[in-house]
C-alpha positions as CSV (number, residue, x, y, z in Angstrom):
1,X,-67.3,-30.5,116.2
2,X,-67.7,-30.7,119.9
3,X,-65.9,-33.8,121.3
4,X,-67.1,-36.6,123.5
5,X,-66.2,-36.1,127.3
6,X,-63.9,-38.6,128.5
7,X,-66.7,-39.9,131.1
8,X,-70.1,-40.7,129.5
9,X,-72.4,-41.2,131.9
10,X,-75.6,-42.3,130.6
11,X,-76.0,-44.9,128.0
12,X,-78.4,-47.2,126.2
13,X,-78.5,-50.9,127.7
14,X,-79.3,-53.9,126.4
15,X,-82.7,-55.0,128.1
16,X,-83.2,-56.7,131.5
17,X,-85.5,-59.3,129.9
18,X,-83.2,-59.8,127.3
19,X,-80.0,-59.9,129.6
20,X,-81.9,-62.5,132.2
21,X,-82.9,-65.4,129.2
22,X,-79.5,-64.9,127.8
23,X,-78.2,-66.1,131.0
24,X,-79.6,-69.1,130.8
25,X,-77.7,-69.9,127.7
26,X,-73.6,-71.0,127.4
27,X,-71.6,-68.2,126.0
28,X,-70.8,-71.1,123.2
29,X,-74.3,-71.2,121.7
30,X,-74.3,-67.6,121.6
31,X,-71.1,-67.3,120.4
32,X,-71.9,-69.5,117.5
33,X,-75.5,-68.2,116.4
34,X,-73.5,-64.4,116.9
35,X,-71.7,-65.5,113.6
36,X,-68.8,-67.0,115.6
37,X,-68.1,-62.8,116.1
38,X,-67.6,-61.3,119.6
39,X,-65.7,-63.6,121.5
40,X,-63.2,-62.4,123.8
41,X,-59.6,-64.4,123.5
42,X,-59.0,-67.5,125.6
43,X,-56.5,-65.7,127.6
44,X,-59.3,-64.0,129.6
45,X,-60.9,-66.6,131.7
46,X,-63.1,-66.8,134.9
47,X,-61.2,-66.9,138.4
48,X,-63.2,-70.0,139.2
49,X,-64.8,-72.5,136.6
50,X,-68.4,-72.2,138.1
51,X,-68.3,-68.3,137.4
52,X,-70.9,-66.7,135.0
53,X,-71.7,-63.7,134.2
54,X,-74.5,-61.2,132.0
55,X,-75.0,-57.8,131.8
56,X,-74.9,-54.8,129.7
57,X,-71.3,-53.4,129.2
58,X,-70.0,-50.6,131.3
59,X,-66.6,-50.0,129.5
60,X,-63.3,-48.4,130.8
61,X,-60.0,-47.7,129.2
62,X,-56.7,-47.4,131.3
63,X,-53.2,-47.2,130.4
64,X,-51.1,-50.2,131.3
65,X,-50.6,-50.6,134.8
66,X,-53.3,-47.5,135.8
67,X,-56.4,-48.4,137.4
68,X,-57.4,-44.6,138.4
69,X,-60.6,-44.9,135.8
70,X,-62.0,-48.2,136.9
71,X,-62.7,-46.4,140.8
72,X,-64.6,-43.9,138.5
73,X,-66.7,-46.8,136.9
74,X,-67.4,-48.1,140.2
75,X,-68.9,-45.5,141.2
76,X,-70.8,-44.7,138.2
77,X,-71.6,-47.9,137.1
78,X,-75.0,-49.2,137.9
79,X,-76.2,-52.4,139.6
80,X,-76.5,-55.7,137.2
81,X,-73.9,-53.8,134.7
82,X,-70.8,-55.6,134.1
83,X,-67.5,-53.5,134.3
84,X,-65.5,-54.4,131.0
85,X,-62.1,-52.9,131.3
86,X,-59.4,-53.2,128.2
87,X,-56.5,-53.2,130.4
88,X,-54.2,-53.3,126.8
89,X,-53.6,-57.0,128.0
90,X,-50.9,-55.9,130.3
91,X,-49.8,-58.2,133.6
92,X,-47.4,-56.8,135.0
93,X,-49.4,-55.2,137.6
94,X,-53.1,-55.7,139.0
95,X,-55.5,-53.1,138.0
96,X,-58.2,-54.7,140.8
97,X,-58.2,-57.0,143.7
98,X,-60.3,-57.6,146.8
99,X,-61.2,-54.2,148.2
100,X,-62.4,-52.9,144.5
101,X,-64.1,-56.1,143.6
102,X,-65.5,-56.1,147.2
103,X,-66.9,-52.8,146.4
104,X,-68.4,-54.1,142.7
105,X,-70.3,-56.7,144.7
106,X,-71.8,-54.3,147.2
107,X,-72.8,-51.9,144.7
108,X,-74.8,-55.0,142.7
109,X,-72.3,-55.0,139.8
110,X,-73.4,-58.0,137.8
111,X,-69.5,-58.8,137.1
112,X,-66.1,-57.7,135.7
113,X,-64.3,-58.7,132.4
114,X,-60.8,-57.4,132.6
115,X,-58.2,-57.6,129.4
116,X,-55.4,-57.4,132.2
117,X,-54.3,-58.7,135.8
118,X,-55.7,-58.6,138.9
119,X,-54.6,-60.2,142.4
120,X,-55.9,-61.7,145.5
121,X,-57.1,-64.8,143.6
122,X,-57.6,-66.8,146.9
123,X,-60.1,-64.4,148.6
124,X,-61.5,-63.6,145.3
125,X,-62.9,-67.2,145.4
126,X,-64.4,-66.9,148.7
127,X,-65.3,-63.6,147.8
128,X,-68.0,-65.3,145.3
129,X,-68.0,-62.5,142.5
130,X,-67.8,-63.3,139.1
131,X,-64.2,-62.2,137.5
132,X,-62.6,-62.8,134.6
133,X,-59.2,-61.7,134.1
134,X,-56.3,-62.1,131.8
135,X,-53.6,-63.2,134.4
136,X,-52.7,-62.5,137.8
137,X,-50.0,-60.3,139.5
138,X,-48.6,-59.2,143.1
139,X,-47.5,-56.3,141.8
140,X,-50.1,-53.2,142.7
141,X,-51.6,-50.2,140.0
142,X,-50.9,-47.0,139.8
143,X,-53.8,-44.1,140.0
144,X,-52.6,-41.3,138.0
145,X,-53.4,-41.5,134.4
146,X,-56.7,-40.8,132.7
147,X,-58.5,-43.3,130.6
148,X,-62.2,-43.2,129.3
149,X,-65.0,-44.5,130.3
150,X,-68.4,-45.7,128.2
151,X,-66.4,-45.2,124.7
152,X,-66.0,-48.1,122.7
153,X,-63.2,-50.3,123.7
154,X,-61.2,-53.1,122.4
155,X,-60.8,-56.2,124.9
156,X,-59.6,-59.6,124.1
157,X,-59.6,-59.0,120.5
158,X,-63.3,-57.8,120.5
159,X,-64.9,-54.6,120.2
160,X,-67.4,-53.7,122.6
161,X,-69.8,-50.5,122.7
162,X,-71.0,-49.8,126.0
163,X,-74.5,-51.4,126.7
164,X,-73.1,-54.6,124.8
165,X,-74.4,-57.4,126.1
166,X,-72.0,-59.8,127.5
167,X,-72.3,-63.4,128.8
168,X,-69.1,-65.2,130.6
169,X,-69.1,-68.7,131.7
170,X,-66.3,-71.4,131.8
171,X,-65.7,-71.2,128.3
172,X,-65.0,-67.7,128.4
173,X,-66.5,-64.4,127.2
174,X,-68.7,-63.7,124.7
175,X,-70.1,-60.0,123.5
176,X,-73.5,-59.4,121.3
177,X,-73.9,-56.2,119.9
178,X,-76.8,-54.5,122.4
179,X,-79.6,-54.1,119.1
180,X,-78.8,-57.8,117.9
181,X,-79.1,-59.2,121.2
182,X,-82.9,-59.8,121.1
183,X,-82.7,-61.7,117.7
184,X,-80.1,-63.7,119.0
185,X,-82.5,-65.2,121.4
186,X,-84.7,-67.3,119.2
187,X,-81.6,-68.8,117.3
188,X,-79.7,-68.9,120.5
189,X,-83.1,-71.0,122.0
190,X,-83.4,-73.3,118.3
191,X,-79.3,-74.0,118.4
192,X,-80.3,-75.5,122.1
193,X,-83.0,-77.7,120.8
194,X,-81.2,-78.9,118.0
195,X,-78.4,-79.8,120.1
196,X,-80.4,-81.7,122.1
197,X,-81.7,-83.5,119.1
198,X,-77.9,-84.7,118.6
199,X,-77.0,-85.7,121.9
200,X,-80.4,-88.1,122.3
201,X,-79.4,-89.4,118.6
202,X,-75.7,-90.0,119.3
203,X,-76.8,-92.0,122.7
204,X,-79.1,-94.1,120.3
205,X,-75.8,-94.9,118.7
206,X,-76.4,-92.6,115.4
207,X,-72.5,-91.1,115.5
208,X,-72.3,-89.9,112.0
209,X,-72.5,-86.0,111.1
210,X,-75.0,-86.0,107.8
211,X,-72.7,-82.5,107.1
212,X,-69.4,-84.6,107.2
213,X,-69.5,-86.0,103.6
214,X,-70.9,-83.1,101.8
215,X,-68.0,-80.9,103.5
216,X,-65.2,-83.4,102.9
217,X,-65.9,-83.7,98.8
218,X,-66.3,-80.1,98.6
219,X,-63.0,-79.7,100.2
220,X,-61.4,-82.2,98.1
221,X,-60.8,-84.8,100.7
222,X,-63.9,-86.7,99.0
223,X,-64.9,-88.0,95.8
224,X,-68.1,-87.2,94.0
225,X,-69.8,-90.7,95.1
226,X,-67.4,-91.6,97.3
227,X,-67.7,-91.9,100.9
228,X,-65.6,-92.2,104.3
């Protein structure tokens, strides 16, 4: 059995149609019409709250505190992809700051998702590329050990194959697997509507959730016939 290179350079992306109307939605709705599956933990958040991001997944691995293999993925990577780097949720030293995030945002990067630290928080914000990090740290990487690039990762709790789609906003991070992502869509574009639906009804006064009962007797909270 011959075994994967460490480096994978080519891979199957999720589609620029599908990546450019899945913008448009909060990571929220597709979290929830994903199943509730996918989403990275709270501790990974955006540098600023106005940050989004989407974009097929370009995935790195490094060992803690080793950022040698995410220079390899900027140079690989390809504009509108998003770097997602499982950092092992490690902050005790940045894998990335200014002059390598400079560098994503010249090469077109869409974004990066890292599961560790990075620093220069300050001119990251003026800098005006999407981030989202796990923490932050003075403390600078070292560029010695080999990691992997395009395998499947695990960031945040999440697995993500490279070509994922992923979608980052204020909320946080969200990953849909690359062949679901089209399907998604139409539920993602019906859970919109009906939400909608809600919010004019709640300003009409109706403040009620019809599910609330139902949910509360099967629980055991609520008798049959009986209500709140």
């Amino acid at each position: 059995m011959s075994q994967l290179p460490d480096i994978i350079r080519e891979i199957p992306r999720v589609a620029a149609d599908v990546v450019a109307q899945a913008a448009t939605y909060q990571a929220a709705i597709l979290a929830d019409v994903a199943g509730r599956r996918g989403t990275l933990h709270g501790r990974i958040s955006p540098v600023h709250e106005q940050m989004k991001v989407a974009g097929p997944a370009f995935t790195v691995e490094v060992r803690p505190g080793d950022n040698l293999m995410i220079h390899a993925a900027i140079a690989l990577a390809q504009p509108g992809d998003v770097l997602v780097i499982d950092g092992k949720a490690d902050l005790t030293a940045a894998l990335m700051g200014t002059l390598m995030l400079s560098a994503c945002k010249k090469r077109g990067l869409a974004g990066v998702v890292i599961d560790g630290a990075i620093r220069d928080k300050l001119e990251l914000l003026d800098l005006g590329f999407p981030v989202f990090c796990a923490g932050y740290n003075p403390a600078g990487p070292t560029k010695y050990v080999p990691g992997r690039i395009n395998h499947a990762i695990s960031a945040g709790g999440a697995t993500i194959q490279p070509g994922d789609l992923v979608v980052g906003d204020a909320d946080g991070v969200v990953i849909i697997e690359r062949e679901k992502a089209p399907a998604m869509l139409a539920l993602a574009d019906k859970k919109v509507a009906d939400e909608a639906a809600r919010l004019e009804a709640i300003g009409r006064g109706d403040t009620a959730s019809k599910w609330l009962p139902a949910a509360l007797r099967a629980a055991g909270v609520l008798k049959e016939g009986e209500s709140l």
